[in-house]
Each structure stands twice: as structure tokens, then as C-alpha cells.
C-alpha positions in Angstrom: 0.0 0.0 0.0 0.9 3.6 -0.5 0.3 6.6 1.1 -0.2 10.3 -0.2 -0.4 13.2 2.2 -1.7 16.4 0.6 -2.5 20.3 1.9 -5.2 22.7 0.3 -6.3 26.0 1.5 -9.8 26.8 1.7 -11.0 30.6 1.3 -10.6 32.6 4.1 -14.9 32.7 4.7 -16.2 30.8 7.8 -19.4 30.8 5.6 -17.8 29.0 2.7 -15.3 26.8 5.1 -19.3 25.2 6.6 -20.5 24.9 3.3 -17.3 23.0 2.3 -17.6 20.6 5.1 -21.1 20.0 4.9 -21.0 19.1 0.9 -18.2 16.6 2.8 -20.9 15.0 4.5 -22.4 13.8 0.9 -20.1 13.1 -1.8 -21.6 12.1 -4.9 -21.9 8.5 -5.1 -20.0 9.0 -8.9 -17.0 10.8 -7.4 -16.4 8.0 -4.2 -16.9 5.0 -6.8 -14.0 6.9 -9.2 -11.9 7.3 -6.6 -12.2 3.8 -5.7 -12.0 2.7 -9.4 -8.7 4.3 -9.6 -7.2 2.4 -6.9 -7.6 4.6 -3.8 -8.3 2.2 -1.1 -8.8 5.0 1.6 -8.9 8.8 1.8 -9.6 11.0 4.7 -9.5 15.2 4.7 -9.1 16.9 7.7 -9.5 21.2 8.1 -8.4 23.7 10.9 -9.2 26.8 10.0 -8.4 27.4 6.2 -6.1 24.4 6.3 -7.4 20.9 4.5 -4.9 18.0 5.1 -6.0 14.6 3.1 -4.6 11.1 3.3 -4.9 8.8 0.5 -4.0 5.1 0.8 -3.6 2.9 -2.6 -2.7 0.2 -4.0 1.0 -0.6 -4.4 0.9 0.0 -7.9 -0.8 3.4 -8.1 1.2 5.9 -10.4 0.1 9.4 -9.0 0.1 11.2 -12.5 -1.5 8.5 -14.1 -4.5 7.3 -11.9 -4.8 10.9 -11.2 -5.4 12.2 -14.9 -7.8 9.1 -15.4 -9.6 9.9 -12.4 -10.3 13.5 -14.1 -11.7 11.6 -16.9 -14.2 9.9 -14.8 -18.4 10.5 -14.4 -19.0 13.6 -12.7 -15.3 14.2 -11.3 -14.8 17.5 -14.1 -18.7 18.8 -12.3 -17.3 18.1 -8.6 -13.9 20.0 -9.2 -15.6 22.9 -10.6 -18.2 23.1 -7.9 -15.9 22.6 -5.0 -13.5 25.4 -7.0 -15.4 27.9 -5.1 -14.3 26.8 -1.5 -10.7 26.7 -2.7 -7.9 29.4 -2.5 -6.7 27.8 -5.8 -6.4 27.9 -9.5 -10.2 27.2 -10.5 -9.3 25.8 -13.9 -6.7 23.7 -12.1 -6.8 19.3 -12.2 -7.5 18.2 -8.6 -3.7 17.1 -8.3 -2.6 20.7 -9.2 -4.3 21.8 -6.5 -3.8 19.9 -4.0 0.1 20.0 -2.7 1.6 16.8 -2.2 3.4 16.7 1.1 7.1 15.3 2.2 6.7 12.6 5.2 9.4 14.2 7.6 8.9 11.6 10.4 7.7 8.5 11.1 7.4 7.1 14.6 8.6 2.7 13.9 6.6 0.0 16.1 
């Protein structure tokens, strides 16, 4: 299994930042069944304040440009990206994996 760690800011609006987590609370069944179709096993976003943080496990042979350009390619993934553009202090016309900054691990605490 792999593991991507990614950071996004959201717009500096608390209105925006509850309306962001809410439309969290029901992802489109289209956009979970690409991301799983691609060969994300798991994903998680956490937020404080502005801040989003995601973990994304995969399968060992996921290819991050790759599965990431055919997960744009997907039902409904183009709508989603564009409609959660508005939450995001990013690009609007930028991919998902443009805007969303893939992070260094740093540490790692062994068993």
C-alpha cells in the first residue's frame, strides 16, 4: 500500500469553510466510486481553520500522474472539481492534483 499526504487552503470565509464541510458530508456516489475505481483504497480530509490536510491510501501500484489524470476523466469528477473550486484558495481551472500540494513525510514514529 501507499500513502499520499496532501494540503489545500480553503478561502478565508467561515461561511464558505461550513458549506465546504457539509458538501463533505455527501459526496456524490460518482465521485467516491471513481476514486475507488482508480485504486484509492482510503482517503480522509481533515480542516483547521483554512487548512485541509488529506490522506490517500492505494494500492501498491498506483502511479500518481497516471490514476490521477484518469480519475479526471471519470463521471462527474470534471462537475465536482468545478463546484468545489469555489471553496478553494486555488487555480479554479486547475486538475484536482494541481491543486492539492503533495506533502514530504518528515517523520515516522517505527513499532
Amino acid at each position: 500500500m501507499k500513502r499520499y499526504c496532501q494540503t489545500l487552503k480553503l478561502r478565508e470565509n467561515e461561511e464558505l469553510i461550513k458549506q465546504y464541510c457539509e458538501e463533505h458530508s455527501h459526496v456524490w456516489p460518482e465521485i467516491q466510486a471513481g476514486i475507488k475505481e482508480v485504486g484509492i483504497l482510503d482517503m480522509q480530509i481533515y480542516i483547521h481553520g483554512c487548512d485541509l490536510f488529506m490522506i490517500c491510501d492505494t494500492v501498491d501500484d498506483f502511479d500518481w500522474i497516471k490514476d490521477n489524470a484518469r480519475l479526471a476523466t471519470l463521471p462527474r469528477q470534471a462537475e465536482w472539481e468545478t463546484y468545489m473550486a469555489r471553496f478553494q484558495d486555488a487555480d479554479p481551472g486547475a486538475a484536482s492534483n494541481e491543486k492539492w500540494k503533495l506533502m514530504d513525510k518528515i517523520f515516522e514514529l517505527k513499532k
